[in-house]
MMTF fields as JSON, N, C-alpha, C and O atoms, coordinates in Angstrom:
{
  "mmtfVersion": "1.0.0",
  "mmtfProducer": "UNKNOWN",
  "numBonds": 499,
  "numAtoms": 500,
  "numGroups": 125,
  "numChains": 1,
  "numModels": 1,
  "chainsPerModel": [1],
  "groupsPerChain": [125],
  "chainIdList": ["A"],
  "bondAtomList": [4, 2, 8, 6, 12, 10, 16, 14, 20, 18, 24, 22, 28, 26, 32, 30, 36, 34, 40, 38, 44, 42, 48, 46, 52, 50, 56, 54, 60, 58, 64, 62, 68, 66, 72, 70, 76, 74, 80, 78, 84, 82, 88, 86, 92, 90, 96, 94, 100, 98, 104, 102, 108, 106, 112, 110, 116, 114, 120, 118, 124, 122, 128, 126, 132, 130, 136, 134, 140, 138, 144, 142, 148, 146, 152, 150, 156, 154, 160, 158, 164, 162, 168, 166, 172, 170, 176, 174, 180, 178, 184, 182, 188, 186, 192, 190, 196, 194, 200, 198, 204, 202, 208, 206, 212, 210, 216, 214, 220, 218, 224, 222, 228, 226, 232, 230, 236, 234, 240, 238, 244, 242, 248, 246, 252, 250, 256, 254, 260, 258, 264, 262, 268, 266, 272, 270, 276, 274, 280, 278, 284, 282, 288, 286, 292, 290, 296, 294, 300, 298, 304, 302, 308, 306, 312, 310, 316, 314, 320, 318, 324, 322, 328, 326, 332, 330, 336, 334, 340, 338, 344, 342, 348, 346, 352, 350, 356, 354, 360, 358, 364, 362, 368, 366, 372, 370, 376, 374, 380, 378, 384, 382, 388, 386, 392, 390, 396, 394, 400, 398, 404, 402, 408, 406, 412, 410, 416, 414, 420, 418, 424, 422, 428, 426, 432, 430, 436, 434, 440, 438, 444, 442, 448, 446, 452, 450, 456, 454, 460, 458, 464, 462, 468, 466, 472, 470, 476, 474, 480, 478, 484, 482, 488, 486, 492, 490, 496, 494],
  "bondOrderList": [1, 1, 1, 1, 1, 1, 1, 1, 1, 1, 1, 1, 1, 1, 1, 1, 1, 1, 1, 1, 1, 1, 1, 1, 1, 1, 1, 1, 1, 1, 1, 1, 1, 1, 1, 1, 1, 1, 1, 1, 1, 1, 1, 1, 1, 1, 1, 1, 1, 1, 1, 1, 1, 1, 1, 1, 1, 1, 1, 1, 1, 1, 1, 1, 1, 1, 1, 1, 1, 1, 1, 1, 1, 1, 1, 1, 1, 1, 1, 1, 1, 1, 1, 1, 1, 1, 1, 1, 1, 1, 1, 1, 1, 1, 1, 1, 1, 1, 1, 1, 1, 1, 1, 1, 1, 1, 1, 1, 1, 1, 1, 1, 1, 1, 1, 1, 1, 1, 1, 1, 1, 1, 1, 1],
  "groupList": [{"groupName": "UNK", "atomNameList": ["N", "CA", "C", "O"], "elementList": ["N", "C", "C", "O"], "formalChargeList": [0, 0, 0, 0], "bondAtomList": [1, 0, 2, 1, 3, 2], "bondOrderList": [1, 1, 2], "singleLetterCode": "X", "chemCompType": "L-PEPTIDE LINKING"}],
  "groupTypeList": [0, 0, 0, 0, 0, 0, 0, 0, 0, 0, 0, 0, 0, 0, 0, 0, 0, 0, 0, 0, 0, 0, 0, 0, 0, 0, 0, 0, 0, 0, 0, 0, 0, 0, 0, 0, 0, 0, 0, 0, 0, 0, 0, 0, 0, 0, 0, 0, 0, 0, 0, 0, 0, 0, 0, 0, 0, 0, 0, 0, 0, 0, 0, 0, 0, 0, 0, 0, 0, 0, 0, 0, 0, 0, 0, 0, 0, 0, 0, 0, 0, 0, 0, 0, 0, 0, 0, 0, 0, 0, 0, 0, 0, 0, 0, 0, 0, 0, 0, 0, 0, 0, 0, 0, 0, 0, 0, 0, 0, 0, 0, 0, 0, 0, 0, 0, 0, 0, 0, 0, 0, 0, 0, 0, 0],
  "groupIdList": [1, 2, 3, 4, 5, 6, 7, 8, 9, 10, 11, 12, 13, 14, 15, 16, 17, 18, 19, 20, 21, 22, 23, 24, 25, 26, 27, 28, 29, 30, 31, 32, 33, 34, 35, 36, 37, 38, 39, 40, 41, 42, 43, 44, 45, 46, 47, 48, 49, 50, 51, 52, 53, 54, 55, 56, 57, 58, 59, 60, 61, 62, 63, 64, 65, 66, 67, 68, 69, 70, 71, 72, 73, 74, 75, 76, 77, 78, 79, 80, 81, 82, 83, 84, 85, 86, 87, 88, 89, 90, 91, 92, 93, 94, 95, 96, 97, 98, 99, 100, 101, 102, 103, 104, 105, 106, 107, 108, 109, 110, 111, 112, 113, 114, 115, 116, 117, 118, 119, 120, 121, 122, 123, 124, 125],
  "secStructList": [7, 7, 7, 7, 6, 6, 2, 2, 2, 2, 2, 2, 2, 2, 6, 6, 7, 7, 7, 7, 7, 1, 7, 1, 7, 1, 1, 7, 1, 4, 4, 4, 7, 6, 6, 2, 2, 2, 2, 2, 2, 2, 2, 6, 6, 7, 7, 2, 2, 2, 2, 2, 2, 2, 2, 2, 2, 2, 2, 2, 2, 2, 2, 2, 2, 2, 2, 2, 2, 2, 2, 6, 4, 4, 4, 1, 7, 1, 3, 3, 6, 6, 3, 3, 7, 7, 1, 6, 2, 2, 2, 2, 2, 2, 2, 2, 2, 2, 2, 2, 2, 2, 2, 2, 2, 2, 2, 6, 6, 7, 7, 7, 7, 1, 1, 1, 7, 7, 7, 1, 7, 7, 7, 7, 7],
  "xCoordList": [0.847, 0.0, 0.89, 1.853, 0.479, 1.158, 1.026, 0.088, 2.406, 2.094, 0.633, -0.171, 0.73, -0.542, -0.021, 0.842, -0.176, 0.159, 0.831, 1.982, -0.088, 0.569, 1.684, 2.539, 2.335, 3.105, 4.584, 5.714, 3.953, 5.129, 5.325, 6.221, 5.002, 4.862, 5.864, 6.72, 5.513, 6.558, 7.336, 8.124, 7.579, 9.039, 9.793, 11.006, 9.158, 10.587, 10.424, 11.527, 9.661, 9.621, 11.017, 12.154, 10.561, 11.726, 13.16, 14.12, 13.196, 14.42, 15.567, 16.602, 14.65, 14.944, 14.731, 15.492, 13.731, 13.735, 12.226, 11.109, 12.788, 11.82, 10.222, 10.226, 9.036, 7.575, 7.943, 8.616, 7.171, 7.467, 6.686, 7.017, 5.461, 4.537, 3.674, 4.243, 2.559, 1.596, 1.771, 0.934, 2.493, 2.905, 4.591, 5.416, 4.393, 5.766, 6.508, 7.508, 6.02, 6.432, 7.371, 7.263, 8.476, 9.701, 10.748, 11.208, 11.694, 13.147, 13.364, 14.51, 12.239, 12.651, 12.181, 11.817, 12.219, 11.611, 13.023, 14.125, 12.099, 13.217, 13.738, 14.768, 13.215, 13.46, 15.076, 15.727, 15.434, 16.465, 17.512, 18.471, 17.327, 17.797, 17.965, 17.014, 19.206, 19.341, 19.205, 18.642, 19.402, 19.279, 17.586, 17.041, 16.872, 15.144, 14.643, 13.493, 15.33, 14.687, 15.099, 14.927, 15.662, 16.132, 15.377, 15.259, 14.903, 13.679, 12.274, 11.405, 12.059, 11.212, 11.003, 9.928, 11.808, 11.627, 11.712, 11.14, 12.318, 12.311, 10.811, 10.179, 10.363, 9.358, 7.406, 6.379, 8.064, 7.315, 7.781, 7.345, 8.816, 8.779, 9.293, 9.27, 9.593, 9.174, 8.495, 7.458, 9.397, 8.407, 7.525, 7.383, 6.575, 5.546, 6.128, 5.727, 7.434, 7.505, 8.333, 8.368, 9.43, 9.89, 9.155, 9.549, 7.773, 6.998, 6.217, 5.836, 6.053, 5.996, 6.797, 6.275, 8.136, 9.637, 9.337, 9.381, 9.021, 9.098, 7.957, 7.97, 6.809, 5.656, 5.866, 5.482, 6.363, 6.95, 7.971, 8.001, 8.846, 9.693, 8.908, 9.043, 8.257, 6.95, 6.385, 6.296, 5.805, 5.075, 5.84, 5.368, 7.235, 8.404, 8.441, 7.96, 9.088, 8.708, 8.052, 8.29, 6.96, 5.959, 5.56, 4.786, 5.842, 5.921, 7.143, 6.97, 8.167, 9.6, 8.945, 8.868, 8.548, 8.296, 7.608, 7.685, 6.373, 5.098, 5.829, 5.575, 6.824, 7.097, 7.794, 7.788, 8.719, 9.667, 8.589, 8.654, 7.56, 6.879, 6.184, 6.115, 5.712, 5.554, 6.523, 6.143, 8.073, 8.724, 8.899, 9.44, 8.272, 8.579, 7.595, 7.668, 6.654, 5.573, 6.347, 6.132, 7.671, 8.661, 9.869, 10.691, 9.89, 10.847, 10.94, 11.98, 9.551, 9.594, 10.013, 10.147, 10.118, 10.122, 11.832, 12.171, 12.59, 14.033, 14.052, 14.964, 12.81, 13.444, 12.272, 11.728, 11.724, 9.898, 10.399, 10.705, 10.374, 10.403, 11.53, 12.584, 11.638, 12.801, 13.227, 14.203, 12.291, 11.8, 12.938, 12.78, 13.93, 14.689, 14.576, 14.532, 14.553, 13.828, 15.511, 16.588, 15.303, 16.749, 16.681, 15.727, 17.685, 18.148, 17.969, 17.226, 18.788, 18.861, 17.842, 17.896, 17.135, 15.434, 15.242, 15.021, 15.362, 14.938, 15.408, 14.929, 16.905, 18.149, 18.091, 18.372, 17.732, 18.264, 17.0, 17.392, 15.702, 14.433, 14.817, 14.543, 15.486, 15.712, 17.261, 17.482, 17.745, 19.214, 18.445, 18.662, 17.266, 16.953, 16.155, 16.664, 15.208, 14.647, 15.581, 15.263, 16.795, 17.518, 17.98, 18.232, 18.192, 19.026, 18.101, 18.526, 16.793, 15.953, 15.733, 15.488, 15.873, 15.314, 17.322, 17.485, 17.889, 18.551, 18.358, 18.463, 18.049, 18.031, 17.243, 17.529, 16.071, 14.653, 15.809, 15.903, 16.399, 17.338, 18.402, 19.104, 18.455, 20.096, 19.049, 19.373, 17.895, 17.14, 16.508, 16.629, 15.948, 15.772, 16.886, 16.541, 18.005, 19.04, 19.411, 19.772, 19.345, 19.162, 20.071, 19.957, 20.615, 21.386, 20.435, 19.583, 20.605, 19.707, 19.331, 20.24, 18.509, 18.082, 18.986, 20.107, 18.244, 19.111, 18.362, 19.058, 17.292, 16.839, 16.956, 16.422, 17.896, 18.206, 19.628, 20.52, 19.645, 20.146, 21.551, 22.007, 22.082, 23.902, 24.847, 25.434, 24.793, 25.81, 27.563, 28.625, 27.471, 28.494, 29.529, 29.449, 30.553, 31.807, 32.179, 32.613, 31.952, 32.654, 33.676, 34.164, 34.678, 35.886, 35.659, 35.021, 36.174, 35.962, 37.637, 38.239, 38.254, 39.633, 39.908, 41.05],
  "yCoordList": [-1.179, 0.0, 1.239, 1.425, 1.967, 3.304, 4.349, 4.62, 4.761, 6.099, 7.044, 7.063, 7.526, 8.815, 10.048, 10.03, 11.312, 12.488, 12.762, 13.186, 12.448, 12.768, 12.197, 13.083, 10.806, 9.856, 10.572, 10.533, 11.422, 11.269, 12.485, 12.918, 13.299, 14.852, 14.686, 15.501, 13.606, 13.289, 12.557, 12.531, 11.837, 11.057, 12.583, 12.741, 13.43, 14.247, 15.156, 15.641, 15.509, 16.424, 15.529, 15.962, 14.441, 13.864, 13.334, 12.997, 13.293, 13.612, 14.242, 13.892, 15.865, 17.092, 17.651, 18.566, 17.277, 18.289, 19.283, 19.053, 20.375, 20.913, 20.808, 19.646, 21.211, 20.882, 20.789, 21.528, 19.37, 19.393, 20.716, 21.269, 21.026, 22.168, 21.591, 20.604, 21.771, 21.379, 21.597, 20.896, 22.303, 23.222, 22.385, 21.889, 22.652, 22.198, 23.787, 23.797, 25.065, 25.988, 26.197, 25.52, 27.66, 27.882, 27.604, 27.71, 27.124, 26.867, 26.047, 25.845, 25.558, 24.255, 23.14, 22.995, 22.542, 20.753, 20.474, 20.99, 19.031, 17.663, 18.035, 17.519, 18.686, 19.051, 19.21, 18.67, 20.492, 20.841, 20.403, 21.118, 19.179, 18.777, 16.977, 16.253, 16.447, 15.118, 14.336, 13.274, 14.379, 13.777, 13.778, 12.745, 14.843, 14.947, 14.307, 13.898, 14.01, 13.303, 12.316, 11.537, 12.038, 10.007, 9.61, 8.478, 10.834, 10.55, 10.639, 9.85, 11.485, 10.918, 9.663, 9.075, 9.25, 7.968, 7.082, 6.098, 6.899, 5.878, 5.723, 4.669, 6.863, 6.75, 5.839, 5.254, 6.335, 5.908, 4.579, 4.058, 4.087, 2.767, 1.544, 0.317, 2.114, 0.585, -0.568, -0.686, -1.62, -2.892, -2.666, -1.544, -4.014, -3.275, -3.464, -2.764, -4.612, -4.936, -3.923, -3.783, -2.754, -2.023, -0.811, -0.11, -0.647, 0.192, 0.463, 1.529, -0.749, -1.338, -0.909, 0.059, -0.956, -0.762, 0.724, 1.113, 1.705, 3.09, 3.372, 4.361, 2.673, 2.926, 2.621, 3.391, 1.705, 1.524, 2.812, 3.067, 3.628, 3.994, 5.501, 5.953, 5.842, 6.905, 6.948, 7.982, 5.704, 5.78, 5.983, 6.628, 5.259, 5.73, 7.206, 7.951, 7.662, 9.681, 10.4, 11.382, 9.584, 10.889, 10.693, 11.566, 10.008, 9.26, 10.341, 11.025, 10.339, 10.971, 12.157, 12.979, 12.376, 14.325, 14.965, 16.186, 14.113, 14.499, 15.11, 16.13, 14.055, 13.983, 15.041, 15.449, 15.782, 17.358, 18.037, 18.169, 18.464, 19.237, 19.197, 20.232, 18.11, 17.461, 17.396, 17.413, 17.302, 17.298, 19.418, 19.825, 20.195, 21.44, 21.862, 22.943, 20.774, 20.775, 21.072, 22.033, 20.138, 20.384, 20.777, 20.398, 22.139, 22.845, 23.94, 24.386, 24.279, 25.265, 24.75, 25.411, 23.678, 22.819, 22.3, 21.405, 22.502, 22.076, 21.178, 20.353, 21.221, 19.845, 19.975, 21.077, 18.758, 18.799, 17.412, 16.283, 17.805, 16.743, 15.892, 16.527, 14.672, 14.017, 13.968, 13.376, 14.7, 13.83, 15.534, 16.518, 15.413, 16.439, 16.129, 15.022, 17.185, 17.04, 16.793, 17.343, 16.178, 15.959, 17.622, 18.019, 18.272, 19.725, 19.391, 19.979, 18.241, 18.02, 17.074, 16.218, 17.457, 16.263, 16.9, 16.269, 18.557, 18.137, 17.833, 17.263, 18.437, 17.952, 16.592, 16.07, 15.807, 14.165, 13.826, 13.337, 14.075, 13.539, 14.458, 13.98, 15.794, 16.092, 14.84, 14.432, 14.738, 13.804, 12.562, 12.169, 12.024, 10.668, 10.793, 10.196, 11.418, 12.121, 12.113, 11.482, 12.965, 13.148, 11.923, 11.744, 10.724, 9.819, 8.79, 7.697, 8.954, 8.103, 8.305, 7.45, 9.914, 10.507, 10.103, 10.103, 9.96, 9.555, 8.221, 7.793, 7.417, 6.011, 5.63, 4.641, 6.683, 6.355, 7.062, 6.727, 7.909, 8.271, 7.478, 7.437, 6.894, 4.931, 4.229, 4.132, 3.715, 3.214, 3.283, 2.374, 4.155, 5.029, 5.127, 5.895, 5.048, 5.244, 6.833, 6.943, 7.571, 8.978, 10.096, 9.916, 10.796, 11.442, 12.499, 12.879, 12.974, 13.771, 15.521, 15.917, 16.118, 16.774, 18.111, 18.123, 19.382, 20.949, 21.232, 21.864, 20.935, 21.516, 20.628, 20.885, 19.489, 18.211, 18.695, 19.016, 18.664, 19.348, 18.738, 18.53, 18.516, 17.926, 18.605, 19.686, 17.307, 17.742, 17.03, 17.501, 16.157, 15.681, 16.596, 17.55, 15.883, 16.723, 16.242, 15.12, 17.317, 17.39, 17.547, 18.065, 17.429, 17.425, 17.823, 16.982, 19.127, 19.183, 19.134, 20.077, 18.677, 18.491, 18.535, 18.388],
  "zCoordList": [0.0, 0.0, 0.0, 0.744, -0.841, -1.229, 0.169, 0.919, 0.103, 1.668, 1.326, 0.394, 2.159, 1.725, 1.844, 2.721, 1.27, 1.458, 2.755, 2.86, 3.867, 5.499, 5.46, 5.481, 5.396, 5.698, 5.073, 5.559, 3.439, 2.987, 3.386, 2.661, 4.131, 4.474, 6.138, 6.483, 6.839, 7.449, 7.278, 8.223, 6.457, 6.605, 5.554, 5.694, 4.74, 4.552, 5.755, 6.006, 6.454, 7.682, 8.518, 8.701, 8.837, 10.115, 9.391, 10.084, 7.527, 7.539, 6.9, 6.331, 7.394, 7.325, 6.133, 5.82, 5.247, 4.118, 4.192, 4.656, 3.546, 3.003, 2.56, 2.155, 2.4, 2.004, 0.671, -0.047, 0.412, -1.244, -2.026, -3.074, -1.064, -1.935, -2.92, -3.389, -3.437, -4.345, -5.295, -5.864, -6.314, -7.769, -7.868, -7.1, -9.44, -9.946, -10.22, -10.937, -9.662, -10.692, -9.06, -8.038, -9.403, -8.445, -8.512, -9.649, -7.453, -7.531, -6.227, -5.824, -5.541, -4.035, -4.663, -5.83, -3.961, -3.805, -4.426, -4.608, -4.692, -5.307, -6.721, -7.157, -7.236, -8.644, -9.181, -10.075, -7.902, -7.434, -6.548, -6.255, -6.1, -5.117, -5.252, -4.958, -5.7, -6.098, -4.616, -4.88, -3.556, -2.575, -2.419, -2.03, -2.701, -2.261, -3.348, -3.19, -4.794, -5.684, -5.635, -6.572, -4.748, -4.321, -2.922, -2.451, -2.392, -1.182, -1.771, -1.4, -2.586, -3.101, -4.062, -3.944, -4.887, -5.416, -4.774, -5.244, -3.595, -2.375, -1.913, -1.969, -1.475, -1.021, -1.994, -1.65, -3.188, -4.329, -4.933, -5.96, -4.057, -5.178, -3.664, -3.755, -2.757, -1.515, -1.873, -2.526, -1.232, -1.183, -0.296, 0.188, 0.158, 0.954, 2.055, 2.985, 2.383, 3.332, 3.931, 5.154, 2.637, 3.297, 3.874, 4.806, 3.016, 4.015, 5.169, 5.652, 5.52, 6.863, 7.418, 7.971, 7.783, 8.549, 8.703, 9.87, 7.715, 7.84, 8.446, 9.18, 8.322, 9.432, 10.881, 11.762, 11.077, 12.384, 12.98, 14.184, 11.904, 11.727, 12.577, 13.714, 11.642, 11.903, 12.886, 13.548, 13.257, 14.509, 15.918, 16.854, 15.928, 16.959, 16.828, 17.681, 15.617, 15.248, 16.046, 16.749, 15.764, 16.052, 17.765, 18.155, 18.482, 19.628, 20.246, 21.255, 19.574, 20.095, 19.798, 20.711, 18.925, 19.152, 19.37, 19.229, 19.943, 21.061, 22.497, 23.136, 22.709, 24.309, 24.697, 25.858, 23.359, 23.646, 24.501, 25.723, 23.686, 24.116, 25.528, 26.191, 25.953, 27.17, 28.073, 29.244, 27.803, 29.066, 29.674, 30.702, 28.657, 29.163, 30.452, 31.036, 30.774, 31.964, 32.824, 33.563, 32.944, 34.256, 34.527, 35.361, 33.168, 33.318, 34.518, 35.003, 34.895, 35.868, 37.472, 38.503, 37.279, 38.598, 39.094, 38.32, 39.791, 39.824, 40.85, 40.904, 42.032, 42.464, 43.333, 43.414, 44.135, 44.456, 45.607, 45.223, 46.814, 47.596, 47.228, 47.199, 46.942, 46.682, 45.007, 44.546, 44.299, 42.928, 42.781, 43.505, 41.727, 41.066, 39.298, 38.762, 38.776, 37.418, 36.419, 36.647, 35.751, 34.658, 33.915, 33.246, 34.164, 33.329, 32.054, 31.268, 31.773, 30.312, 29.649, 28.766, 30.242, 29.604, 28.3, 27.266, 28.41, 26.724, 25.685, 24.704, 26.022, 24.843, 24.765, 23.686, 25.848, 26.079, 24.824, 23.764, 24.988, 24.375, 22.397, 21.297, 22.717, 21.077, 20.17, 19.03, 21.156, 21.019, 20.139, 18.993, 21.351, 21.016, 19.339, 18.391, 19.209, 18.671, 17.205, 16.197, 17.353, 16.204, 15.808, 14.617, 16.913, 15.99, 15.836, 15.462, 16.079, 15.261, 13.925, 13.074, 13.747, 12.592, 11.403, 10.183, 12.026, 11.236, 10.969, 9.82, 12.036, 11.654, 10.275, 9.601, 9.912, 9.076, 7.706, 6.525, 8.331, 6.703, 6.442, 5.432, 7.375, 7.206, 6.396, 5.212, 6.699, 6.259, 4.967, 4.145, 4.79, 3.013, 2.638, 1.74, 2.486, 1.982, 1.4, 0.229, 1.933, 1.829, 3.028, 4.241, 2.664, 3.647, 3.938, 3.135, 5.127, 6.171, 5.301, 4.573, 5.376, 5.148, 5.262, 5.772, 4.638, 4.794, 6.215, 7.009, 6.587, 7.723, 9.291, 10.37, 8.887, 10.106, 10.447, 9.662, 12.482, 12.953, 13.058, 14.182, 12.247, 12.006, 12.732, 12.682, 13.648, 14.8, 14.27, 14.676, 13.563, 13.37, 12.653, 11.879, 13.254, 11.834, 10.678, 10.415, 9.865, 8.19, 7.915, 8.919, 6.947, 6.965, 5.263, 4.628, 4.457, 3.594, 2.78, 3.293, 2.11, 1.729, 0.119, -0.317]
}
């Protein structure tokens, strides 16, 4: 079964590109961009079984990036009876977050997006 609009609206959301946009007319999308026109043909030509894997893939996603927003409940709070709140809860939950979203771009075979937050080092020579 073929993704649906949403599906494919996040898997390039989580790995890191741009809105494809509804119109062929401009200068963004895949058109321009040989890595977004190899995410999109990925996405359009999966087995089913590999689209399964990316639904699973998705559903972890969107799971990881509900909870950012949810751990800021207990940012105002530094420490409550015995219970002390992790400082780094949200970086820890964006960390996890990021390297799932790479995992789904190991997976598609596709390198990470212009708008995915690349922490690693480049070495240009």
């Amino acid at each position: 079964m073929a993704f649906s609009d949403a599906e494919k609206t996040d898997i390039r959301r989580f790995c890191g590109y741009p809105a494809y946009g509804a119109g062929s007319s401009g200068f963004q999308g895949w058109r321009f961009f040989q890595a977004y026109g190899l995410l999109e043909f990925r996405m359009n030509n999966l087995s089913a079984a590999e689209e399964a894997v990316s639904r699973t893939y998705l559903g972890t996603l969107r799971g990881l990036e509900a909870a950012v927003p949810q751990s800021a409940q207990s940012l105002d709070t530094d420490q409550a009876a015995v219970w002390t709140r992790n400082k780094d809860e949200v970086q820890d939950r964006f960390a996890l977050l990021d390297e799932w979203r790479r995992r789904l771009c190991s997976f598609l075979g596709v390198p990470s997006g212009t708008s995915f937050a690349d922490t690693s080092i480049t070495l240009v020579v």
